[in-house]
C-alpha positions in Angstrom: 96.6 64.1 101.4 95.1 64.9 104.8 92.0 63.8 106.0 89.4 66.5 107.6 89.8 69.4 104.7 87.4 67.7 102.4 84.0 70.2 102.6 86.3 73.6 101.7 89.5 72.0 100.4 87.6 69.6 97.7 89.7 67.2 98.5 88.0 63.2 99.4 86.4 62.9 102.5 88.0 60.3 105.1 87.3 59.2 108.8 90.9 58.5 110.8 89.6 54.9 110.6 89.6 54.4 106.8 92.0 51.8 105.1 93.8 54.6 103.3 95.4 55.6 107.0 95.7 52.0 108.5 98.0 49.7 108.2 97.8 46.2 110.0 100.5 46.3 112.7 101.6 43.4 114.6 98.8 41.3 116.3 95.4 42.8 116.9 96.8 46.5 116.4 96.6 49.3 113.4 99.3 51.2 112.1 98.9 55.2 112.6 100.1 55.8 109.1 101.6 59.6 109.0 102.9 59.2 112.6 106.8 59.8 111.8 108.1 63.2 110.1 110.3 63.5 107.1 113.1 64.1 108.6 113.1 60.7 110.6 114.8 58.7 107.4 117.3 55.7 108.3 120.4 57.8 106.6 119.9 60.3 109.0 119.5 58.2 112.4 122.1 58.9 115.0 121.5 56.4 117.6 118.9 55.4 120.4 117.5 57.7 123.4 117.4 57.1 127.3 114.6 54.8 127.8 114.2 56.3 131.4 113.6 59.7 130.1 109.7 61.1 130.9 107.7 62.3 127.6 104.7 64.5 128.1 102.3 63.3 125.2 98.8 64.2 123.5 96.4 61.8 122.4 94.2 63.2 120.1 90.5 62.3 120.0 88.6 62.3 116.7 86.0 63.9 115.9 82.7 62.2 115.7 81.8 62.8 112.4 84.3 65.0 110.5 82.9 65.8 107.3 79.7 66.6 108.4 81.3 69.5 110.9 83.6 70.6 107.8 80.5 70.9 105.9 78.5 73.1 108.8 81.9 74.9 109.1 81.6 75.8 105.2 78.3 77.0 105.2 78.7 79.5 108.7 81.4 80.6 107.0 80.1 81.4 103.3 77.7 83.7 102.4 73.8 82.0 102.4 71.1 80.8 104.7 73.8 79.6 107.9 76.2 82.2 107.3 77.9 83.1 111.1 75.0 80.9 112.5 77.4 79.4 115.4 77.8 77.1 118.0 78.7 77.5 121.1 81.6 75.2 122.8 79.0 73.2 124.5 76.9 72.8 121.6 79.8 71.8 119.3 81.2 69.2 121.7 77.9 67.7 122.5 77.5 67.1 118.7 81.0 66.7 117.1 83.5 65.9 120.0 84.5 62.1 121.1 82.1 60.7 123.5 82.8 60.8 127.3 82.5 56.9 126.5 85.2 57.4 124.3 87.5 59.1 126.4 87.1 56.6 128.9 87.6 53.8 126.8 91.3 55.3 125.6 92.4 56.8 128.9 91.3 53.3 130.3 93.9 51.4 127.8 96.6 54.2 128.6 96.7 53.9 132.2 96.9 49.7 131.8 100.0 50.7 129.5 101.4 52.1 132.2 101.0 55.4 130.7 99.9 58.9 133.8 96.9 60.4 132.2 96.9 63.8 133.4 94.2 65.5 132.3 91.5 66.0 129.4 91.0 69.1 127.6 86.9 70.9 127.8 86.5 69.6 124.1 88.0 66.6 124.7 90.6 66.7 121.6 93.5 66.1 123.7 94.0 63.2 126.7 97.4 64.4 128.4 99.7 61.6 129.5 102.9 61.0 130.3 104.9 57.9 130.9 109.0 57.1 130.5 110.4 56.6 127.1 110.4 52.5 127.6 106.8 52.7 128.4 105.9 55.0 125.7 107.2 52.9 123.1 106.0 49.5 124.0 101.8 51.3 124.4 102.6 52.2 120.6 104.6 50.0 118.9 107.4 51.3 118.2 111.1 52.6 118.8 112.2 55.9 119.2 115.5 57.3 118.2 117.5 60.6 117.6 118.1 61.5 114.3 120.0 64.5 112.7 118.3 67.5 111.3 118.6 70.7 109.9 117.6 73.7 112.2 117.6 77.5 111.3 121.2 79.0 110.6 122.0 75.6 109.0 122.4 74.5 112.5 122.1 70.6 112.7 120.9 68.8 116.0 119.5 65.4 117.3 116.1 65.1 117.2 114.1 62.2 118.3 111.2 60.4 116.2 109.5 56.6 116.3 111.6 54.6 113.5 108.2 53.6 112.4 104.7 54.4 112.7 103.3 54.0 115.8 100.5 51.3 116.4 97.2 51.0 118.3 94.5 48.4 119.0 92.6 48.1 116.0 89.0 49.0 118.5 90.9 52.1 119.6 91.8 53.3 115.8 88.9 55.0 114.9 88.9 57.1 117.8 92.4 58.2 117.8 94.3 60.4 115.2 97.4 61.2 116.5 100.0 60.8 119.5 101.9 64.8 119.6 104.8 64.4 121.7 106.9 61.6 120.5 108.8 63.4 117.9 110.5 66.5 118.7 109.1 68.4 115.6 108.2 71.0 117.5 111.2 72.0 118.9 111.8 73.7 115.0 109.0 75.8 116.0 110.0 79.9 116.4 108.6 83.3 116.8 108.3 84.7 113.1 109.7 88.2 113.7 113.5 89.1 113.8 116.1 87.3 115.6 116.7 89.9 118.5 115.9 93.8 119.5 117.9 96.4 117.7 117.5 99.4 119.6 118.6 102.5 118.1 120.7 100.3 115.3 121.7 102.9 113.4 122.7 105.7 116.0 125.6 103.6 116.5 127.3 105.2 113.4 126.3 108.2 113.8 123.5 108.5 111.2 120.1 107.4 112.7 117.4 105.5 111.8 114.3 107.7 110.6 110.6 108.5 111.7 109.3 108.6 108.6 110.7 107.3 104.5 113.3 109.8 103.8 113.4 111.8 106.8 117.4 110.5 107.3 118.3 109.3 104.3 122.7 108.6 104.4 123.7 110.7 101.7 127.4 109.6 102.2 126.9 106.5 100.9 126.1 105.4 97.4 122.5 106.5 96.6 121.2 102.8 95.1 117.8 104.9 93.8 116.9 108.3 93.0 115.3 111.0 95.1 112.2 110.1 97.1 113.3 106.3 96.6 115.8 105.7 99.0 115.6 106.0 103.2 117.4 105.0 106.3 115.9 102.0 107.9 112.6 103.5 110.0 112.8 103.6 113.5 109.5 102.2 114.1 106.3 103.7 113.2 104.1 104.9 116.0 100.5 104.7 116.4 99.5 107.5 114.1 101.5 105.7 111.7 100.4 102.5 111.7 96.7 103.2 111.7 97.3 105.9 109.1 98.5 102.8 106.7 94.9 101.0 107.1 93.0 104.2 106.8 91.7 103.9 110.3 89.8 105.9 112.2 89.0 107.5 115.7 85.9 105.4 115.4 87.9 101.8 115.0 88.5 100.5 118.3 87.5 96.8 118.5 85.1 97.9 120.7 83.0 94.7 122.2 85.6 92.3 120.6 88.1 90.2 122.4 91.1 89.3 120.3 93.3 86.2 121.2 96.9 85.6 121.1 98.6 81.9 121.1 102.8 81.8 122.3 104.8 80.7 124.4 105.7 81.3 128.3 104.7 84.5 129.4 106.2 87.9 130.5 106.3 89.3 133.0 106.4 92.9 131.8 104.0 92.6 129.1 101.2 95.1 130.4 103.4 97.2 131.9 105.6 97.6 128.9 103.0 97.8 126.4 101.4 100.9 128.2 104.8 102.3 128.6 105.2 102.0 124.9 101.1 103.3 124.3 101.9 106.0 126.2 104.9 106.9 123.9 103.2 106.3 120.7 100.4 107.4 121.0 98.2 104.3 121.7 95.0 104.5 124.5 96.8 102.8 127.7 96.0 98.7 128.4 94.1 98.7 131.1 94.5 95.9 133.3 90.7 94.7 133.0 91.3 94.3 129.1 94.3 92.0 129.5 94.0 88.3 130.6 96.5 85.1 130.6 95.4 81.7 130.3 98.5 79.7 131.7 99.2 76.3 131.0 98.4 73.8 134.2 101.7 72.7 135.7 103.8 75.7 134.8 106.4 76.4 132.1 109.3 74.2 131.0 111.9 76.2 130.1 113.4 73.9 127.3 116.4 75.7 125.8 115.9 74.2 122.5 112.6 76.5 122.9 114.8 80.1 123.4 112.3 80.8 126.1 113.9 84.5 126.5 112.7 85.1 122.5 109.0 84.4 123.4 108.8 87.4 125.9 109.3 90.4 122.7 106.9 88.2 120.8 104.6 88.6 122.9 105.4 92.1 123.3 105.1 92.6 119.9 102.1 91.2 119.2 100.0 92.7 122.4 101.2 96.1 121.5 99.6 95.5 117.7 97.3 94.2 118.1 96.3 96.7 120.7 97.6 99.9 118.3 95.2 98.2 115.5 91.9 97.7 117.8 92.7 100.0 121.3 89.4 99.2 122.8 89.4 95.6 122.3 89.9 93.2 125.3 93.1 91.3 124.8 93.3 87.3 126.1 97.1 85.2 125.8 97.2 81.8 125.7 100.4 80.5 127.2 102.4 77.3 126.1 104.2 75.5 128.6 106.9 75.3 125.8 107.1 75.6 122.1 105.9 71.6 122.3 102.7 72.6 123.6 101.7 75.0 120.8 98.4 73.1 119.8 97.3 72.5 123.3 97.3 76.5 123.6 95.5 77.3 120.5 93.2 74.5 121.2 92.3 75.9 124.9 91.3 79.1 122.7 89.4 77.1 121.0 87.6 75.3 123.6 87.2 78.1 125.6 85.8 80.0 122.9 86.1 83.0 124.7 88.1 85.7 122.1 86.6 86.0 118.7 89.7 85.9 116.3 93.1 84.5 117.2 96.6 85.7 116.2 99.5 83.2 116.1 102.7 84.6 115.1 104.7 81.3 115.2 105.5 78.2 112.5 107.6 75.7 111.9 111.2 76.5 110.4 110.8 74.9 107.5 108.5 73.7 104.9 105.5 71.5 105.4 107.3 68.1 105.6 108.7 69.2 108.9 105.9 68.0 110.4 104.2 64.5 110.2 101.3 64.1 108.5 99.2 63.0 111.6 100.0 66.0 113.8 99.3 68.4 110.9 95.6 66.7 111.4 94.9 68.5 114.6 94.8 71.7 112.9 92.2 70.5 110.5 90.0 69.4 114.0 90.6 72.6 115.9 89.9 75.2 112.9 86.9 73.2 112.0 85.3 73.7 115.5 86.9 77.4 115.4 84.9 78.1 112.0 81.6 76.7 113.7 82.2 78.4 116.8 82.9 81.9 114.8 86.1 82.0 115.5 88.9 83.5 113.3 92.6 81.9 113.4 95.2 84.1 111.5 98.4 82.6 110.9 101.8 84.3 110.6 103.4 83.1 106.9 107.0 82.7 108.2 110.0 85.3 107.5 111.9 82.4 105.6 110.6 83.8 102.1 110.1 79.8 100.2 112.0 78.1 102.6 114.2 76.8 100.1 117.4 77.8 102.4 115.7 75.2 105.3 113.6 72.9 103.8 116.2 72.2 100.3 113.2 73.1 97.9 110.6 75.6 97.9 107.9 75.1 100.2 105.5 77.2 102.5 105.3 76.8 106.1 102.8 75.3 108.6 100.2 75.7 109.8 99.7 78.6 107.2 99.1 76.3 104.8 96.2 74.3 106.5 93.3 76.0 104.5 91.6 76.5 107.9 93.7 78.9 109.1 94.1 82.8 107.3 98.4 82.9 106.2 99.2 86.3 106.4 102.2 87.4 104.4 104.3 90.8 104.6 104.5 93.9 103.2 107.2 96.8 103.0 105.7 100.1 103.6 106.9 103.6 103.6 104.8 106.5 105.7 105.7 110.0 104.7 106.5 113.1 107.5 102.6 114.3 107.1 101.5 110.2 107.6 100.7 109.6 104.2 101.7 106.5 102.8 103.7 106.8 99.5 103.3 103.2 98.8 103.5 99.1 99.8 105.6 96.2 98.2 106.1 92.8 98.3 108.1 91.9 101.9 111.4 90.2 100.6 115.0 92.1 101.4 117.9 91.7 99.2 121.2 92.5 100.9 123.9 94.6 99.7 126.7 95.4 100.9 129.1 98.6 100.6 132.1 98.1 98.3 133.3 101.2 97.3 131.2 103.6 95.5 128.7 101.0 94.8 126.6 98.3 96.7 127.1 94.4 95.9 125.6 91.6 96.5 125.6 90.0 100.5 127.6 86.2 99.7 126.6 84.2 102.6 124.8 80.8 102.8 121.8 82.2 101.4 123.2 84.5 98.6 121.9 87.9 99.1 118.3 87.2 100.8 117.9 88.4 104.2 114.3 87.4 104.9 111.2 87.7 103.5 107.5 86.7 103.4 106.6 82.7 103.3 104.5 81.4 100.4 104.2 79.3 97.7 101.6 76.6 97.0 101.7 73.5 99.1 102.3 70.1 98.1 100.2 68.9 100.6 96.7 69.9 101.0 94.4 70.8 97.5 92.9 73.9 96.3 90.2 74.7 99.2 86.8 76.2 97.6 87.3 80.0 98.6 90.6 80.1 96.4 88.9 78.6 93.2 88.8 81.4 90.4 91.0 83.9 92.5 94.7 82.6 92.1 96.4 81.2 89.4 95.8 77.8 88.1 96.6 74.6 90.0 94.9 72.3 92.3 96.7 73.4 95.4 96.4 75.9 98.3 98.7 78.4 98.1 99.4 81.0 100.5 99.2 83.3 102.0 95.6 84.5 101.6 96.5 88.8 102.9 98.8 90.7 103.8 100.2 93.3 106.6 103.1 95.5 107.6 105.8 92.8 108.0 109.2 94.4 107.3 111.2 95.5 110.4 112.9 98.3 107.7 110.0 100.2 107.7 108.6 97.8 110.9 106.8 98.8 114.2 107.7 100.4 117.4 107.5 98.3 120.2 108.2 99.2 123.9 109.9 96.0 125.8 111.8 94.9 129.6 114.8 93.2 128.0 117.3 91.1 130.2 120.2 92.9 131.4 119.2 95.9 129.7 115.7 97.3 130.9 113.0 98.9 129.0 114.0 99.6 125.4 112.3 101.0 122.4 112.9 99.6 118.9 111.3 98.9 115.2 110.4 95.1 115.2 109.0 93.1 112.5 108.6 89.9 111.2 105.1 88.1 109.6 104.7 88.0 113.7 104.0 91.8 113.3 101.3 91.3 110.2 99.2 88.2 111.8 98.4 90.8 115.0 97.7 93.5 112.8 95.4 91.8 111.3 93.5 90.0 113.8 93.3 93.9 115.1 91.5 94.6 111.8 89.4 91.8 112.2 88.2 93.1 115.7 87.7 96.2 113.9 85.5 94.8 110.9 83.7 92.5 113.9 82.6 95.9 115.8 81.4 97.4 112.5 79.1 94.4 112.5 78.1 94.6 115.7 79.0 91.2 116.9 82.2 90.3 118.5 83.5 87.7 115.9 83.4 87.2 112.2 84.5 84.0 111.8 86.4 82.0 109.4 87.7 84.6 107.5 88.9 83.2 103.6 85.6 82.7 102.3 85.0 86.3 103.0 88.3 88.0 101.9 88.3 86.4 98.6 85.1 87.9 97.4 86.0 91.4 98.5 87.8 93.5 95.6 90.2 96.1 95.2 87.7 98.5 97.5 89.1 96.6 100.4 92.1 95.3 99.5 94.8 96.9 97.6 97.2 95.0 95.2 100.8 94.6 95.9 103.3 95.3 93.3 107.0 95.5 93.5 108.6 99.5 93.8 112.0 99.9 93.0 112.9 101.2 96.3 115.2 100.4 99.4 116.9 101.4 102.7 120.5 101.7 104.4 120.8 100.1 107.2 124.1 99.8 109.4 123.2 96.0 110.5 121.5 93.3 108.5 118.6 91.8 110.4 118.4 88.1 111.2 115.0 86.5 110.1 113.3 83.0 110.3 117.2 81.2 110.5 118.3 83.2 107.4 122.3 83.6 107.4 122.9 87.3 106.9 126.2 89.3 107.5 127.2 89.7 111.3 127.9 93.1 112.9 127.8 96.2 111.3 128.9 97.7 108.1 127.3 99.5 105.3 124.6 97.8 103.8 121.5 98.5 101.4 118.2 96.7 101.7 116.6 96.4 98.5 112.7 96.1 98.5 111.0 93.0 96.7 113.5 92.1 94.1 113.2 88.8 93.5 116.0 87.5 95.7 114.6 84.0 96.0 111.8 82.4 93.9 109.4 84.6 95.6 107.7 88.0 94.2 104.8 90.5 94.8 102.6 91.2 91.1 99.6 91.8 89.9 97.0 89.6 91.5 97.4 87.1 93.9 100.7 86.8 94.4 102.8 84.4 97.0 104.4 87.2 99.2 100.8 89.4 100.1 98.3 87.4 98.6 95.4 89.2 97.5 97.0 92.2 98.6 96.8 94.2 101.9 94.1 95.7 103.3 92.9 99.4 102.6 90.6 102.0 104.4 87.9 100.1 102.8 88.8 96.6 104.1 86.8 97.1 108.2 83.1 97.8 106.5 83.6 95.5 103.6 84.8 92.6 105.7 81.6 93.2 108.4 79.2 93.2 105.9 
């Protein structure tokens, strides 16, 4: 169980310093219980680390009373007397954030341990340090060590951990929750959209990819589905297009809203290809007052275990979104130094409260025990203070499906799960030549591959699925209030809570500067692609309101109905493709053949139906969704 859901999870109410998260360590010092993933067992340790190496670390700072500000963030974010009755930054850190005392007293004790504190953040949830490996583990109490673990791709490497839980001063304990940064959890963090660019995939064999279902449809291969029910893969839909799928119009802009956007590095290109792209489907241009880029102090560290190039086309993808969705909407990116420094980006969105809903299109790859129980506490603090401050956090679901072919069992990812945070999940969507759409289904591809007159099924590593929508119900954090009554029985939170356009089939056309290849235009896709679309939405609903935020979000979407949000059901329907797309580490054939994507059959343990389901959620929105969700 995690401490800091209790008010809208139900789950017991506990203070960092409680006896159910210490342990007595060695001398006058408390075990941080929670401190060491999973993954760091003694079976797989490899061997010790250089003890001269530098680690950047985060302390973070508890908050002063935590389930009094989960209960304000409940009630400003449910319907009643305090609903979207905010605080602003100042006023939440002057009544919820660690004391200045505080911080001095642990920034005090880190510097006589030898430790370089280099900065603390405006909310004061984070002191930065840094301080060589030696150092590191003698202020903590422990030993750090590499130890093997499973990446995406089945790919194993050597990541380090503490071989036990780290240890403070017991008159420091209460005020600290977590130390980020001695465990390399982080470095299983990726963009959730595909693998690479495909530009023009399917021109290369002569038959191309279409604007619209059916408009190519490769009649010399074996038709898998009758007329009307079968398409080459879609090029990428424009603007018309995508708004057309929402039931958007000329009047939803995201006027007045600013929408928020967490990654990492930054490129270069991004403004310049997104209005290169607008200006070729059909979006308003990005003008250079409505973007902004908060970078990280110190510059980037370009960590290859990071793929720093993959970071730029996320970005691209989910400015150009977010911006299709909600044109008129001022658009703010918060830059990691690396894929380490994640939190400290979403929390500086956070603290500088300055964009009212905030789209993060990256997770861990892998289910929830990737991460150690004491770092998956920070999320808990920052979408408290979020929810209080009005601010929505949508989360990207992962493109792993349940996870089963990372994580050995079926899990969902993180953060979606944290119930602070919205987990979007995917959809499959085709758009007919006039823009109507002919229908949605449940995001998970089944490979097939040509053999003869017929398709079979793909054989690699994992069988025939070839990405797909995370959910599933967690195993670590309980039911939260909003879902009670609205999803099948159980006492856990299961996600995702919506839904978007997620399948880079029938994906979006993005507009990006590529490396050793220029400007290129190509369908993308990915949850990465639904978590901007909806935060888009969000701006839009927040306009209709006349405000420029709405808030925590669940509370809200589970009360609306099928007005707002349309159910998701699977439709016996699929696409040729010439190349098999590379999601969230999933192995899938390489290069090209013939090969038939078929739409939300089951290939996993994951499935759209009636309902809430574990792929879309309620569902995905409809033309109804932007004035019932500002109401």
């Amino acid at each position: 169980m995690i401490a800091g859901c209790a008010a809208l999870a139900g789950i017991a109410a506990a203070t960092p310093a409680t006896a159910a998260n210490n342990q007595a360590g060695p001398g006058d010092r408390v075990a941080v219980t929670g401190s060491t993933p999973a993954w760091a067992t003694p079976a797989a340790k490899l061997g010790g680390v250089d003890t001269h190496a530098t680690r950047h670390v985060q302390v973070a700072l508890a908050l002063r009373d935590q389930a009094d500000a989960e209960a304000l963030a409940k009630a400003i974010s449910t319907p009643g007397q305090q609903f979207r009755h905010t605080l602003s930054a100042s006023e939440f850190t002057n009544r919820f954030a660690a004391t200045q005392n505080t911080v001095d007293q642990v920034t005090t004790w880190l510097r006589q341990q030898g430790l370089a504190v280099t900065g603390v953040t405006s909310n004061r949830h984070f002191i930065e340090a840094s301080a060589d490996t030696k150092t590191l583990e003698r202020a903590f109490g422990t030993t750090l060590a590499k130890f093997k673990h499973t990446l995406k791709g089945g790919k194993t490497a050597a990541l380090v951990a503490p071989e036990r839980p780290i240890t403070l001063p017991s008159s420091l304990r209460a005020a600290v929750t977590s130390v980020l940064g001695l465990d390399d959890s982080e470095k299983t963090i990726t963009p959730q959209r595909i693998s690479q660019p495909t530009p023009s995939a399917a021109a290369a064999t002569g038959t191309g990819c279409a604007s619209s279902w059916g408009q190519t449809n490769n009649t010399a291969v074996p038709q898998v589905y009758g007329d009307g029910a079968q398409s080459n893969l879609i090029c990428g839909y424009n603007t018309p297009q995508t708004r057309g799928i929402y039931g958007l119009t000329a009047a939803n802009t995201g006027s007045g809203t600013t929408i928020g956007i967490v990654g990492a590095y930054n490129g270069a290109t991004t403004l310049a290809d997104a209005n290169r792209a607008a200006g070729h489907f059909g979006s308003p241009a990005l003008a250079a007052a409505m973007y902004s880029v908060a970078l990280p102090s110190g510059g980037f560290n370009n960590d290859p275990s990071c793929e720093p190039d993959s970071w730029a086309g996320e970005q691209a993808l989910d400015v150009q979104a977010s911006h299709t969705i909600a044109p008129a909407a001022e658009i703010r990116y918060y830059a990691a130094k690396d894929c380490f420094s994640l939190y400290s980006a979403l929390n500086t969105a956070v603290a500088e409260n300055k964009v009212g809903v905030i789209s993060n299109s990256w997770g861990y790859n892998g289910g929830e025990s990737t991460v150690p129980p004491a770092t998956r506490q920070q999320v808990d603090a920052i979408g408290v203070q979020a929810a209080i401050q009005g601010q929505s956090i949508v989360v990207s679901s992962g493109d792993a499906g349940d996870n089963s072919g990372v994580a050995g069992r079926p899990s969902p990812a993180f953060p979606a799960s944290n119930p602070w945070v919205t987990a979007v999940g995917g959809t499959s969507v085709a758009v007919d030549g006039s823009g109507r759409k002919l229908f949605d289904t449940g995001w998970t591809s089944t490979a097939l591959v040509q053999s003869g007159n017929t398709f079979v099924p793909t054989q690699d590593k994992d069988g025939p699925f070839a990405g797909g929508a995370g959910g599933g119900v967690s195993s670590i954090f309980d039911r939260p209030d909003y879902q009670a009554g609205k999803v099948p029985a159980g006492t856990k939170r299961m996600v995702p809570d919506v839904s978007a356009l997620a399948d880079a089939y029938t994906g979006f056309a993005v507009g990006q500067t590529v490396p050793g290849q220029g400007y290129v235009e190509y369908g993308s896709g990915g949850t990465s692609l639904a978590a901007p679309l909806i935060a888009g939405l969000t701006a839009n609903a927040a306009q209709a309101a006349e405000t420029d935020r709405l808030g925590f979000l669940n509370p809200a979407i589970y009360d609306l109905g099928s007005s707002a949000i349309a159910d998701v059901t699977p439709h016996k329907r699929g696409v040729w493709t010439p190349v098999v797309f590379g999601y969230g580490g999933v192995t899938v054939p390489p290069g090209q053949g013939s090969y038939f994507v078929d739409f939300d059959a089951k290939p996993q343990t994951l499935q759209s139906g009636p309902g809430w389901d574990p792929v879309t959620g309620l569902g995905t929105p409809n033309a109804g969704f932007v004035a019932a969700l500002a109401k």
